[in-house]
N, CA, C and O atoms as CSV, one atom per row, in Angstrom:
chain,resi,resn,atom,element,x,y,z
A,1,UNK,N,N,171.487,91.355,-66.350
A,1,UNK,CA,C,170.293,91.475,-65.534
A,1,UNK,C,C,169.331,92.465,-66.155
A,1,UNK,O,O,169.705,93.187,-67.078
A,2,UNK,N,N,168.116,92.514,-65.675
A,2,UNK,CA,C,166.733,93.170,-66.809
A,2,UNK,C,C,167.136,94.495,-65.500
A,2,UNK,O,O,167.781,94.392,-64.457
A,3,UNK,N,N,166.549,95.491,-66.020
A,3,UNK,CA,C,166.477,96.941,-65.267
A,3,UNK,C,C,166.082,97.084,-64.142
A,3,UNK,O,O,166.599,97.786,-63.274
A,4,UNK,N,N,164.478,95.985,-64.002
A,4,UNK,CA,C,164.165,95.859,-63.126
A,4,UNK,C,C,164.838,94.734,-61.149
A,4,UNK,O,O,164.608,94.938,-59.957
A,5,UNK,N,N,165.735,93.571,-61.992
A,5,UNK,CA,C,166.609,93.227,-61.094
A,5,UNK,C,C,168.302,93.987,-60.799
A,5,UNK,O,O,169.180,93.569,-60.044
A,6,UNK,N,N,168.318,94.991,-61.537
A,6,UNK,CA,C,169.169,95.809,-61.190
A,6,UNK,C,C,169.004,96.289,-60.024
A,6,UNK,O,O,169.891,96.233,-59.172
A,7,UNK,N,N,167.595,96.943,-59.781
A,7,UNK,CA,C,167.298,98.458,-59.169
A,7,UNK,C,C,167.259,97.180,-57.756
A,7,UNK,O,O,168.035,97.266,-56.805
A,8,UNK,N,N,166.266,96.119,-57.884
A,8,UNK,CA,C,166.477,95.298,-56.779
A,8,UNK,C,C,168.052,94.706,-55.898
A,8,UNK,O,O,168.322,94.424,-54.730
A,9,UNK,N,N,168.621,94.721,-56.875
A,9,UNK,CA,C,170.318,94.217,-56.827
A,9,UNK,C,C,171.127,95.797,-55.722
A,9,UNK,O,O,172.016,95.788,-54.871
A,10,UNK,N,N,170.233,97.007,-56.327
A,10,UNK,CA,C,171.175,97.572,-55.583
A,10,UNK,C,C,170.376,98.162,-54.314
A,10,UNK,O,O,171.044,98.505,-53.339
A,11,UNK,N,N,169.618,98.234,-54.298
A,11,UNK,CA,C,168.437,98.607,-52.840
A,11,UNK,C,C,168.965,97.347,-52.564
A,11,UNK,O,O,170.060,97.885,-52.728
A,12,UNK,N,N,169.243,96.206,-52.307
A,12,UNK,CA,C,169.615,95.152,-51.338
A,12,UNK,C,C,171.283,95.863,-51.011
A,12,UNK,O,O,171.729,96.205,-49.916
A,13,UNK,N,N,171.876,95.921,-52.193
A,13,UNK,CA,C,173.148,96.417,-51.737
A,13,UNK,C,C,173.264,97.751,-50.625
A,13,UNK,O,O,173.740,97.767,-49.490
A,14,UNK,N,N,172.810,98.540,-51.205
A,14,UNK,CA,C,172.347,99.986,-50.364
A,14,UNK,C,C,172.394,99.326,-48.763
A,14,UNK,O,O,173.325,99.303,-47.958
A,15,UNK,N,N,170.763,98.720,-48.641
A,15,UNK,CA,C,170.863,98.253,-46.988
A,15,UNK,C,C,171.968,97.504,-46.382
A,15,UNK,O,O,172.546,97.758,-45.325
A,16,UNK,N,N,172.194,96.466,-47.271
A,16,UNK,CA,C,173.697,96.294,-46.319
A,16,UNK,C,C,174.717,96.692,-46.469
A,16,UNK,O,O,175.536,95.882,-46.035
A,17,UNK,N,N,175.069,97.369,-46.785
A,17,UNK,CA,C,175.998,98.482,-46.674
A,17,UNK,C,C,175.616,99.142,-45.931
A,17,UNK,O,O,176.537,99.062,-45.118
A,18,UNK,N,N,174.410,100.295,-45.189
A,18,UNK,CA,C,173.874,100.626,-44.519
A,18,UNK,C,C,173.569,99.962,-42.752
A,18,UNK,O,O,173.436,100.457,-41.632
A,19,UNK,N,N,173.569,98.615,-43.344
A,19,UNK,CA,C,173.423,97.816,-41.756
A,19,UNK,C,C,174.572,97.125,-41.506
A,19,UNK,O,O,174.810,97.034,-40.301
A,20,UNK,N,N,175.613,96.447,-42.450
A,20,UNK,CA,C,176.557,95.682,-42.555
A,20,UNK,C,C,177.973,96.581,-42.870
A,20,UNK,O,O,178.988,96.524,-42.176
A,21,UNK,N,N,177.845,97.183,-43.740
A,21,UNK,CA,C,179.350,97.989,-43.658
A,21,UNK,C,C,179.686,97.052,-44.918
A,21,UNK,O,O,180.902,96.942,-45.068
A,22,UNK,N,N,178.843,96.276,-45.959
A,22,UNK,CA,C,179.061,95.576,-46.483
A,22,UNK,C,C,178.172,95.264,-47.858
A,22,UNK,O,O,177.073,94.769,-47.608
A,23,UNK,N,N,178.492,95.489,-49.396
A,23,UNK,CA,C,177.745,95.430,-50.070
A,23,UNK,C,C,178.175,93.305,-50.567
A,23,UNK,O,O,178.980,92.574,-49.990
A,24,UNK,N,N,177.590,93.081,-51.337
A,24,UNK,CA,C,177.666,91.382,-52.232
A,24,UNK,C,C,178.676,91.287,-52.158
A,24,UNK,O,O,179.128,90.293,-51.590
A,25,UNK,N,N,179.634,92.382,-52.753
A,25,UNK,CA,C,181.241,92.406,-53.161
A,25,UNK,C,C,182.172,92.174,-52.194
A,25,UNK,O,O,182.901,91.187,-52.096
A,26,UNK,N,N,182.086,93.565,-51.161
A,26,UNK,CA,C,182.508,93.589,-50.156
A,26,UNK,C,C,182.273,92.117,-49.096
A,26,UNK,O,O,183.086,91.879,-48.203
A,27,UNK,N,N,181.381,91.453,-49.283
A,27,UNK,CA,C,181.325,90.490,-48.588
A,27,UNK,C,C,182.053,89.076,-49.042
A,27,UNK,O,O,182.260,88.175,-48.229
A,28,UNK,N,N,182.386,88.996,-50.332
A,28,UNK,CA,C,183.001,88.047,-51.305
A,28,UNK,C,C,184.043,88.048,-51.009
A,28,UNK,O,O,184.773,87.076,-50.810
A,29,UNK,N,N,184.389,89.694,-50.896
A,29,UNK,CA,C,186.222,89.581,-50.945
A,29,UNK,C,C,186.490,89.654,-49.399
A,29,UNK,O,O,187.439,90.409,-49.185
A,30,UNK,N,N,185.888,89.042,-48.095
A,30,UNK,CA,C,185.775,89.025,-46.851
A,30,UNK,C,C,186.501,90.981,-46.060
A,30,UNK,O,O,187.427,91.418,-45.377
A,31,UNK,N,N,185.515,91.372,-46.654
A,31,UNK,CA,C,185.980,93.341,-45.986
A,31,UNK,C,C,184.989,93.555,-45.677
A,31,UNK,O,O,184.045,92.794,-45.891
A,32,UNK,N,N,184.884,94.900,-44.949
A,32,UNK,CA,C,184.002,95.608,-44.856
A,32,UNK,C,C,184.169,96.935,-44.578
A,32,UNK,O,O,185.323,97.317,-44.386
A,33,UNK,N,N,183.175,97.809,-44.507
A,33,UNK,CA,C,183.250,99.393,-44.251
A,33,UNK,C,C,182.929,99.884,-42.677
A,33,UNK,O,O,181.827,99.524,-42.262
A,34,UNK,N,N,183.684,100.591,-41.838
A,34,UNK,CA,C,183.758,100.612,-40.390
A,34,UNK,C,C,184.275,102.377,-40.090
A,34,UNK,O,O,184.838,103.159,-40.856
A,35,UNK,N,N,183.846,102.544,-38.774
A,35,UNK,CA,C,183.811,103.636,-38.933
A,35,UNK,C,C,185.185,103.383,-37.891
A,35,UNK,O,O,185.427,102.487,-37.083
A,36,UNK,N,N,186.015,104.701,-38.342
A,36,UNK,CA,C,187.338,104.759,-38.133
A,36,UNK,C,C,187.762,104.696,-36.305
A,36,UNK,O,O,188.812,104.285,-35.811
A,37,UNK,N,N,186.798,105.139,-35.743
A,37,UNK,CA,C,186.747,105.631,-33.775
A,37,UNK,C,C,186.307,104.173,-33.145
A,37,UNK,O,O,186.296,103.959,-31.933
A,38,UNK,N,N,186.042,103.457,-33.882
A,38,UNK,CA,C,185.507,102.307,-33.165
A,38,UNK,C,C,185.113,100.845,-33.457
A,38,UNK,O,O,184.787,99.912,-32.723
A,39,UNK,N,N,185.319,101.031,-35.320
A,39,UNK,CA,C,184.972,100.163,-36.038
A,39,UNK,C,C,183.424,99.480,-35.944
A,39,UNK,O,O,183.189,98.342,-36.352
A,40,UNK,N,N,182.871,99.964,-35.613
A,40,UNK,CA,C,181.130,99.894,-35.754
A,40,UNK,C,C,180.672,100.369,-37.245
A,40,UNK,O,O,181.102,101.093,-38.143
A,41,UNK,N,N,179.674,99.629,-37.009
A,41,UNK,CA,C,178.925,99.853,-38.541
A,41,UNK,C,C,178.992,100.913,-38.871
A,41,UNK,O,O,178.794,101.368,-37.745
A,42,UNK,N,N,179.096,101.700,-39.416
A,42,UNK,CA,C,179.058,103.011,-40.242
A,42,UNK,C,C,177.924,103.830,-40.507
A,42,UNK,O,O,177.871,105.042,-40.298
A,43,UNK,N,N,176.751,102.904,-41.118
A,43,UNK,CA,C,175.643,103.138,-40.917
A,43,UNK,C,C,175.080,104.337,-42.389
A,43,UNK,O,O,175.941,104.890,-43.072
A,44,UNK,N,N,174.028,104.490,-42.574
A,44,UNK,CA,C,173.380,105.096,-43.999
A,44,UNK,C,C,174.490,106.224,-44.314
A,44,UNK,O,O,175.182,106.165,-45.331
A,45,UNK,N,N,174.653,107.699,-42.953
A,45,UNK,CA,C,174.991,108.418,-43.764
A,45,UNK,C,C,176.452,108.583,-44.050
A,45,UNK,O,O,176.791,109.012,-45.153
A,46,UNK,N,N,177.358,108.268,-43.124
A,46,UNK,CA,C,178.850,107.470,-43.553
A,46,UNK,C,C,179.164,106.505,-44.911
A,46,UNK,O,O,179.993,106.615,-45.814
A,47,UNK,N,N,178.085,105.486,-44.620
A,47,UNK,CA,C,178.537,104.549,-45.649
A,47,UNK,C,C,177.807,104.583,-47.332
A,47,UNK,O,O,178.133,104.014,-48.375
A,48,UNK,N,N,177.070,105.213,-47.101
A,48,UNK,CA,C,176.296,105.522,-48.338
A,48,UNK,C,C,176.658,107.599,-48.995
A,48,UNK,O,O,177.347,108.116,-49.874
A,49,UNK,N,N,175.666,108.124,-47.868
A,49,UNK,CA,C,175.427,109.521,-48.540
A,49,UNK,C,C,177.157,109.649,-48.423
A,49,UNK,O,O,177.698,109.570,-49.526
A,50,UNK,N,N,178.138,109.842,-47.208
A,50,UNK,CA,C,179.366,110.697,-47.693
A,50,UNK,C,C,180.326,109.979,-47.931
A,50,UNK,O,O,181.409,110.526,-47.726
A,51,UNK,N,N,180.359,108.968,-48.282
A,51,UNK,CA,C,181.617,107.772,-49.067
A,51,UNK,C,C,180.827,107.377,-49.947
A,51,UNK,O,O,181.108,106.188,-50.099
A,52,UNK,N,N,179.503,107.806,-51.037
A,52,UNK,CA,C,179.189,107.253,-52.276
A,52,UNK,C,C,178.747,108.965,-52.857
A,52,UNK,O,O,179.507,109.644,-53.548
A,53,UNK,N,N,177.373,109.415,-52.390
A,53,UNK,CA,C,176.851,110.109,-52.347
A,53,UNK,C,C,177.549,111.952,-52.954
A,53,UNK,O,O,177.361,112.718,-53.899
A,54,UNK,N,N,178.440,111.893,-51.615
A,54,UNK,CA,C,179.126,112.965,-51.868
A,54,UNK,C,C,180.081,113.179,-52.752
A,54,UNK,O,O,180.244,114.232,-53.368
A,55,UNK,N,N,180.714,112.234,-52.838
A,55,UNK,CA,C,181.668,111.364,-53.571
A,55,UNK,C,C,181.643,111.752,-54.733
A,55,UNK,O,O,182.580,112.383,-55.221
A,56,UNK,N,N,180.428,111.405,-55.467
A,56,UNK,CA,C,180.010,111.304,-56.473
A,56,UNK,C,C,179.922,113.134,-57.191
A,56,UNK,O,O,180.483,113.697,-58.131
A,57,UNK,N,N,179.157,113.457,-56.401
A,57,UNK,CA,C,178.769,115.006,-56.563
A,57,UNK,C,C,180.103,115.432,-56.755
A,57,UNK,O,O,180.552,115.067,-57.842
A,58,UNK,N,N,180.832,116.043,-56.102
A,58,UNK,CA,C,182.512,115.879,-56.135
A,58,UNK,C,C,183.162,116.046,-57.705
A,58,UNK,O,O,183.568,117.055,-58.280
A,59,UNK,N,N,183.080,114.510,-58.187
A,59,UNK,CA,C,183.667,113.553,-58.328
A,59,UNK,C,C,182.879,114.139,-59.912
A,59,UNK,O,O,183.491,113.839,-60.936
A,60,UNK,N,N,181.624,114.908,-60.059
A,60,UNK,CA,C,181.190,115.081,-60.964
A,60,UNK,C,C,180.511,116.675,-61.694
A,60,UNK,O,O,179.535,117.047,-62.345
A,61,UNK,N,N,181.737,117.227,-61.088
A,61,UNK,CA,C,182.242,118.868,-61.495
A,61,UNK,C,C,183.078,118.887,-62.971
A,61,UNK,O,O,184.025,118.219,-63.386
A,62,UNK,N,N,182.468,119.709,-63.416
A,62,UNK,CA,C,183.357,119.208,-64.690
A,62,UNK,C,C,184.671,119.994,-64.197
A,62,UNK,O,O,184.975,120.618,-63.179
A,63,UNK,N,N,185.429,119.600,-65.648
A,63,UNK,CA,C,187.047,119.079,-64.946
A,63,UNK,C,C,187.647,119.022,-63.736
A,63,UNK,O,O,188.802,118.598,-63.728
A,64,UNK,N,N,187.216,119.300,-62.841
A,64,UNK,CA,C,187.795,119.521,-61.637
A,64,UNK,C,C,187.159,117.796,-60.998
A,64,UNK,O,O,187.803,117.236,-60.111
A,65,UNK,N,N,186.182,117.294,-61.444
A,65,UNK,CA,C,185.998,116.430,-61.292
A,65,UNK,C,C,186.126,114.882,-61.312
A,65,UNK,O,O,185.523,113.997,-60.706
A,66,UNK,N,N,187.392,114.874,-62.470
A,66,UNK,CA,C,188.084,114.260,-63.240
A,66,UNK,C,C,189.573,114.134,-61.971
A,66,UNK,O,O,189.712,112.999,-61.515
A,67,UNK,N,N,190.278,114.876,-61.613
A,67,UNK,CA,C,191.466,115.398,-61.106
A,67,UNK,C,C,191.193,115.267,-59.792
A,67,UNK,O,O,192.128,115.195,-58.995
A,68,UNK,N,N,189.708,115.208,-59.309
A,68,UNK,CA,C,189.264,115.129,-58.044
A,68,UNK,C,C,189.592,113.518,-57.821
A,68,UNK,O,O,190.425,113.028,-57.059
A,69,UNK,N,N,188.425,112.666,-58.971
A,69,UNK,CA,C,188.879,111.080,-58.410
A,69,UNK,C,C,189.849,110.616,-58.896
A,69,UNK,O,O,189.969,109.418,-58.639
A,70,UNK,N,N,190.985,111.231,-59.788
A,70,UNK,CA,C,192.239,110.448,-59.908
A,70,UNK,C,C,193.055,110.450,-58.525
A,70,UNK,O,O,193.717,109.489,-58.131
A,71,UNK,N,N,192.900,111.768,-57.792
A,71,UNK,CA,C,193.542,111.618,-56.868
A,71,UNK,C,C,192.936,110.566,-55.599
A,71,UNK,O,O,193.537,110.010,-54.680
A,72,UNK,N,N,191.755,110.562,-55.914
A,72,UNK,CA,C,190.878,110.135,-54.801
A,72,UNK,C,C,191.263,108.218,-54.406
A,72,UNK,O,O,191.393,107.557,-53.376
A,73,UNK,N,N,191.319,107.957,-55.802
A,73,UNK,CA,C,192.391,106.720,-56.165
A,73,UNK,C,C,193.511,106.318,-55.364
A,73,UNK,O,O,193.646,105.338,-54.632
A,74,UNK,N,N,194.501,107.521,-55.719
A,74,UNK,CA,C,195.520,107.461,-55.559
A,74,UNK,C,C,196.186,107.514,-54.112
A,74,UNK,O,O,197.293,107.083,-53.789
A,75,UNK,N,N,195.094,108.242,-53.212
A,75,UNK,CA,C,195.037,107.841,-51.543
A,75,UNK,C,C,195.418,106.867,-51.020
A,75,UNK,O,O,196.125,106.786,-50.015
A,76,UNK,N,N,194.753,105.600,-51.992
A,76,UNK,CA,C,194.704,104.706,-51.158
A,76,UNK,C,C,195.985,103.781,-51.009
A,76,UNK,O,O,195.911,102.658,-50.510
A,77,UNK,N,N,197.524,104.502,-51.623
A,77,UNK,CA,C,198.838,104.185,-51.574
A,77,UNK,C,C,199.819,105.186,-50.393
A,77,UNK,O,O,201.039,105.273,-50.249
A,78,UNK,N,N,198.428,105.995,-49.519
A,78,UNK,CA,C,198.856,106.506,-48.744
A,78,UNK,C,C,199.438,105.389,-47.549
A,78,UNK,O,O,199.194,104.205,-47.783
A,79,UNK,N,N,200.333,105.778,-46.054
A,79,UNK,CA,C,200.426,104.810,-45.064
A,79,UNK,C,C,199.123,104.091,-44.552
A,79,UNK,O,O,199.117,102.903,-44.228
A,80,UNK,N,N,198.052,104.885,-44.507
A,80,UNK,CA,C,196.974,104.785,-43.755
A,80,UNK,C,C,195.538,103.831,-44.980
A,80,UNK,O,O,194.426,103.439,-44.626
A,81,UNK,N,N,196.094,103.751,-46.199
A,81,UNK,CA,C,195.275,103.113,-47.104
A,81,UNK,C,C,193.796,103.713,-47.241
A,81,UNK,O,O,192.774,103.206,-47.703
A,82,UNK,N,N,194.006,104.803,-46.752
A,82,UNK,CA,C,192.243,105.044,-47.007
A,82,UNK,C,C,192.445,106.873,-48.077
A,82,UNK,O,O,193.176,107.861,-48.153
A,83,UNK,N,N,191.187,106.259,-48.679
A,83,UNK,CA,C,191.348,107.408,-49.519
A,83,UNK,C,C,190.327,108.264,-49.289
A,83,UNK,O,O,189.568,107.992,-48.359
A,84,UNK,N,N,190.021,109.888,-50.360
A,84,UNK,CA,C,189.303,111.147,-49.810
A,84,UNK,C,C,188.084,110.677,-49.312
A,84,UNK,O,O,187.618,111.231,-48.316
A,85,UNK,N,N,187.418,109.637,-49.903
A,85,UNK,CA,C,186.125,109.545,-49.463
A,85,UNK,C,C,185.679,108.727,-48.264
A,85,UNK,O,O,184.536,108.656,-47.813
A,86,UNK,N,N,186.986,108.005,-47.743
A,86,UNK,CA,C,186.664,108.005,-46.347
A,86,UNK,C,C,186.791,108.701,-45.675
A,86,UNK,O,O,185.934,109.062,-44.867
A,87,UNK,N,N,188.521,109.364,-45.836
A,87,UNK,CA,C,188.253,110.766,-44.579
A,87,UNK,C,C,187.428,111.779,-44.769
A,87,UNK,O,O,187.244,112.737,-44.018
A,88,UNK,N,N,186.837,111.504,-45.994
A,88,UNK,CA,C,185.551,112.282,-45.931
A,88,UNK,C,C,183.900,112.349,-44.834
A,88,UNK,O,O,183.176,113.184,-44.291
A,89,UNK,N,N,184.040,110.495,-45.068
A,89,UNK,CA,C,183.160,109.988,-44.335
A,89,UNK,C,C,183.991,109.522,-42.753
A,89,UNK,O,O,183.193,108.962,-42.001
A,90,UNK,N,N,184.863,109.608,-42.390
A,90,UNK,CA,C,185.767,109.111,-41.120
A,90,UNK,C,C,185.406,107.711,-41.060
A,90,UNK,O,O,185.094,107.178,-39.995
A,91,UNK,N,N,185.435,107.142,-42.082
A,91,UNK,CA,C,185.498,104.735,-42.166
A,91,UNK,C,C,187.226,104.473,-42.810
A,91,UNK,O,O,188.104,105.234,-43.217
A,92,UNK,N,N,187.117,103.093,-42.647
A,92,UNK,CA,C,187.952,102.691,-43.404
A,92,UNK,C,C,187.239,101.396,-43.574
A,92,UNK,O,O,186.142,101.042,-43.143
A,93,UNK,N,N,188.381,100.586,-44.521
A,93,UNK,CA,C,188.514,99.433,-44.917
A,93,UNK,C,C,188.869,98.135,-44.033
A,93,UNK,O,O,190.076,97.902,-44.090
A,94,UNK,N,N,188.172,97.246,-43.251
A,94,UNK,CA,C,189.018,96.200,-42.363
A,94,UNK,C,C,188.461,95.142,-43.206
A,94,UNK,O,O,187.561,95.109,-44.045
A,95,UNK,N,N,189.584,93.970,-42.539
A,95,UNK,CA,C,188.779,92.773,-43.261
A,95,UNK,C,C,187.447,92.142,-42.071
A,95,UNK,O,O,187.283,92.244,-40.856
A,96,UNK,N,N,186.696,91.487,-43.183
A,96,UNK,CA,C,185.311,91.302,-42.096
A,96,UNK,C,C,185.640,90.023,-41.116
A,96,UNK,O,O,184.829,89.679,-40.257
């Protein structure tokens, strides 16, 4: 894709994820993102700023940042399947 249908590709993704709990992907593989108390949409700052956003920041400390998302990974072989950056954001994973 050219740079310019990128940036379009992901501002579409952004909003639904934002309104849907659901980016292209997430919708392919029939899931979505829900907030853990009620399973309602999640909404911008759950599903974007602190399960991508924060995530990221995190996620991009040097070395500590490295050790941060291996583990962050590795959550998701916990009982509960959700890893740091949901209980970060309080969502999980359901199918849609």
């Amino acid at each position: 894709l050219l740079e310019s249908e990128t940036r379009v590709l992901d501002i579409y993704n952004l909003m639904r994820l934002s309104t849907h709990g659901q980016t292209i992907g997430k919708k392919w593989m029939g899931i979505r993102i829900a907030r853990l108390e009620d399973n309602s949409n999640p909404g911008f700052v759950k599903a974007v700023l602190l399960r991508g956003f924060v995530n990221g920041l995190i996620g991009a400390v040097p070395l500590i940042g490295a050790f941060y998302s291996l583990v962050d990974i590795c959550f998701i072989f916990r009982a509960d399947r959700r890893c740091i950056h949901d209980l970060i954001a309080g969502t999980h994973v359901l199918k849609a």
